[in-house]
C-alpha positions in Angstrom: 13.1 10.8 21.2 9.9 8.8 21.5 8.6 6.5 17.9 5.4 4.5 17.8 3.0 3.6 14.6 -0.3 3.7 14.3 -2.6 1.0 13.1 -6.2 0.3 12.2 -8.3 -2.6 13.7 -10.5 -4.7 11.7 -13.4 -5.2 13.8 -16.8 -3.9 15.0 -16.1 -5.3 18.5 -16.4 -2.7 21.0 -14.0 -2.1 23.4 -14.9 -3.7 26.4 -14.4 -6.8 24.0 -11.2 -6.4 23.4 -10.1 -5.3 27.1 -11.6 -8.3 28.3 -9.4 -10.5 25.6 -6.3 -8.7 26.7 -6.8 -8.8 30.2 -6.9 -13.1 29.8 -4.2 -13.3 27.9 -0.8 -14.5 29.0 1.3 -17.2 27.4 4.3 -19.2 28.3 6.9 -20.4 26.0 10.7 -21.8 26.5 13.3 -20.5 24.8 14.8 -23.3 22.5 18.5 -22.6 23.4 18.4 -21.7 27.2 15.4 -23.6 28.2 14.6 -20.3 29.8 10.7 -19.5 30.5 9.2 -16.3 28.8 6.1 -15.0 29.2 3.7 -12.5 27.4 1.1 -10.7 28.4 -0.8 -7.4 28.2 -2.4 -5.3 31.0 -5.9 -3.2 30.6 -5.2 0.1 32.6 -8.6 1.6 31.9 -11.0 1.6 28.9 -14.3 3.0 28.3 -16.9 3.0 25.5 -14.2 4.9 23.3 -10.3 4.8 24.6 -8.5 2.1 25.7 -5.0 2.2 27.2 -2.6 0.0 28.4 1.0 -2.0 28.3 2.6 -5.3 26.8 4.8 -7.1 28.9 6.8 -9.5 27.0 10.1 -11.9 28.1 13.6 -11.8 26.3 16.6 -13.7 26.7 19.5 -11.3 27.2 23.3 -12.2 28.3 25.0 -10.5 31.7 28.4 -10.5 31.5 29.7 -12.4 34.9 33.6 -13.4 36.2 32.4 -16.8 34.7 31.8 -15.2 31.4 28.4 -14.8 29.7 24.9 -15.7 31.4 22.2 -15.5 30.1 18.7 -13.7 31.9 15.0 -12.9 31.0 14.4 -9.2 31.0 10.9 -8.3 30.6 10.3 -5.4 28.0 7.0 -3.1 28.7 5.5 -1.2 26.0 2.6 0.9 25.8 -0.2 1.2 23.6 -3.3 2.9 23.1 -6.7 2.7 21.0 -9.7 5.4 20.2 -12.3 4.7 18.3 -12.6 7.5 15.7 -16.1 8.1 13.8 -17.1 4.5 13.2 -12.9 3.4 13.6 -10.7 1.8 15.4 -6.9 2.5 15.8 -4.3 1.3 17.6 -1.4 2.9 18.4 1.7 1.4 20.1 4.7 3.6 21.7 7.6 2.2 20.2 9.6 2.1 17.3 8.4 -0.1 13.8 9.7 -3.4 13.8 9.1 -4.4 17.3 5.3 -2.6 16.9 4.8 -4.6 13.5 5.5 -7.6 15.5 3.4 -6.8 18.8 0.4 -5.2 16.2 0.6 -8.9 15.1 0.7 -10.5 18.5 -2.2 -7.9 19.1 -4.2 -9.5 16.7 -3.8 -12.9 18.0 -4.5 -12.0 21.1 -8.1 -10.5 20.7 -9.0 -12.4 17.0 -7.3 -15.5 16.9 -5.3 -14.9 14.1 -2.9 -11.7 12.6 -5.3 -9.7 9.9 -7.3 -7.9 12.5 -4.9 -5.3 12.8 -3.4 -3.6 9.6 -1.0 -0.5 8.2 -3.2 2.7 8.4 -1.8 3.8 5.5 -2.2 8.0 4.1 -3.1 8.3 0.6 -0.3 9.8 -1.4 -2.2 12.8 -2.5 -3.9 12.9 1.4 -0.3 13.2 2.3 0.8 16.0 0.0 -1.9 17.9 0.7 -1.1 17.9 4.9 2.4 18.4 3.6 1.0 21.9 2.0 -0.4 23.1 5.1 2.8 22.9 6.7 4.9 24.3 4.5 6.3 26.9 6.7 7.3 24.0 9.2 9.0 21.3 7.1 12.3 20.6 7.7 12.6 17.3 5.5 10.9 15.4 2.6 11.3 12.0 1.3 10.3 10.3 -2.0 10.0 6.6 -3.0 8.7 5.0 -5.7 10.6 6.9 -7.8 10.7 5.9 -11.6 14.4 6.8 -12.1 16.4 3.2 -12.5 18.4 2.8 -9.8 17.2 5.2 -7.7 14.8 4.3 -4.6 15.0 7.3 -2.6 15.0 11.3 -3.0 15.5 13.1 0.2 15.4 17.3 0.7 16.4 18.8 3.6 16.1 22.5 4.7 13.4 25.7 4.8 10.6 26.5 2.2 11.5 23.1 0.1 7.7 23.2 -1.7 9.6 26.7 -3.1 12.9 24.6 -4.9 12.7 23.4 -8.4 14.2 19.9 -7.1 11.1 19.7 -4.8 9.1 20.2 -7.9 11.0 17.6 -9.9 10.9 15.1 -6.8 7.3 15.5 -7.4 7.6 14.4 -10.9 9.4 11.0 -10.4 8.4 9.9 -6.8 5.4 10.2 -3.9 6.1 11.9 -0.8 6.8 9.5 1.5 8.2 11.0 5.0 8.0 14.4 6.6 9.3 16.2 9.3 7.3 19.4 10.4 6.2 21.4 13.4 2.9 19.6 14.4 0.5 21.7 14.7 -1.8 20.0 17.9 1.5 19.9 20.2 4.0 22.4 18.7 6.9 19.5 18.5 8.9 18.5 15.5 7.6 15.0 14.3 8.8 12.9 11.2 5.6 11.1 10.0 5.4 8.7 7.0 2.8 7.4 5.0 2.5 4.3 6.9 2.0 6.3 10.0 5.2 5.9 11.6 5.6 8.6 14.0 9.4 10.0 16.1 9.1 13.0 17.6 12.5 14.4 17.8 12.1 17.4 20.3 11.4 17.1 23.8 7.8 16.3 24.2 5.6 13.6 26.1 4.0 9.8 25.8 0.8 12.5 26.1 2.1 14.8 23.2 3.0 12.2 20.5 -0.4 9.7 21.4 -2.4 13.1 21.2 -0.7 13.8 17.6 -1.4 10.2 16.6 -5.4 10.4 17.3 -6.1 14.2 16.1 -3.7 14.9 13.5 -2.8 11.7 11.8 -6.4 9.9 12.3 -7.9 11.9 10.4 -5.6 11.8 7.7 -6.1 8.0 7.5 -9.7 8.3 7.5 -10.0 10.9 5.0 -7.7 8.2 2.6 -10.2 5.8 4.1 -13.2 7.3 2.8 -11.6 8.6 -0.3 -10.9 4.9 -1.2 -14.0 3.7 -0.8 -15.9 6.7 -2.7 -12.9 5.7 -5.6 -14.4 2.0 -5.4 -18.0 3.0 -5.6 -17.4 5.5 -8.2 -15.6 2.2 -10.6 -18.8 0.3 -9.9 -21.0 2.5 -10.7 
């Protein structure tokens, strides 16, 4: 099973920017209770005027069971991420699962801008979401709701075929936004569970160069089309 998330970058900084930021970057840091060093760093594989790949390196302090008992080691954990610029965006996408990518999208951020805020949720407009949902009705497997408006109740789930066709689907609808589905994608035939925050698990047996190609051309889009939508909604409440 392979997870990542995709994120938006704040900037107008091309690329070559921001591999030139990564590429300098490496801190140094002891651990308070081991007095261990750890280091973090990233590494710029290749990049051009529109892609950018390459890893995170970053130290942990782990404990090895020994005759002695417990010891504790650095193991180094490498992760992979990847950006495109899209239209006249940015995103950022990085091959592992939520928290720890929250919390390198963060690092990210400080790395290249100083400061977290540069990179952000790409977040699907509810409505976005149904609507992608509706074209892949014949693929859907499961369905989520949250902000539901029945007290004490934070999630509805579905599982099973043809669930747009079931009166509880239709209900769900009523009390709660579609918040996670899992569905055939259609740019790499494998099963994928996406949410609304863009956290993507392919559960089949695909490729790093299946589920990266999903996150560009198939969910992208979707975040640029809320995006736009957004802004129209803004300029329409001004005017």
């Amino acid at each position: 099973m392979l997870a990542g998330k995709l994120f938006k970058i704040n900037t107008e900084q091309n690329l070559a920017f921001i591999a030139e930021k990564l590429s300098n970057f490496k801190i140094t840091k002891e651990d308070e209770e081991t007095h261990l060093q750890l280091n973090f760093e990233f590494s710029v594989n290749n990049y051009d005027e529109t892609s950018l790949d390459g890893l995170i390196f970053y130290d942990k302090v782990i404990k090895v069971g020994t005759k002695e008992g417990f010891k504790p080691e650095v193991s180094t954990v490498k992760v992979e991420f990847f950006i495109r610029k899209i239209q006249d965006y940015n995103f950022l996408f990085i091959l592992t699962k939520k928290p720890l990518a929250n919390y390198l999208a963060n690092e990210f951020s400080k790395a290249v801008f100083i400061r977290p805020g540069f990179v952000v949720e790409a977040r699907i407009d509810p409505n976005i979401f149904l609507d992608y949902y509706n074209k892949s009705l014949e693929e859907t497997r499961v369905a989520y709701f949250d902000q539901i408006d029945i007290p004490n109740v934070n999630v509805l789930a579905l599982y099973g075929d043809a669930l747009s066709q079931t009166d509880l689907f239709k209900m769900y609808q009523e009390h709660g936004l579609l918040w996670y589905i899992v569905v055939r994608a259609k740019s790499i035939s494998q099963i994928i569970g996406l949410t609304r925050n863009c956290v993507i698990t392919m559960f089949s047996k695909g490729t790093v160069e299946d589920i990266v190609k999903y996150a560009f051309e198939e969910v992208a889009p979707l975040v640029i089309e809320s995006l736009q939508k957004n802004k129209q909604e803004k300029e329409n409440d001004a005017g």
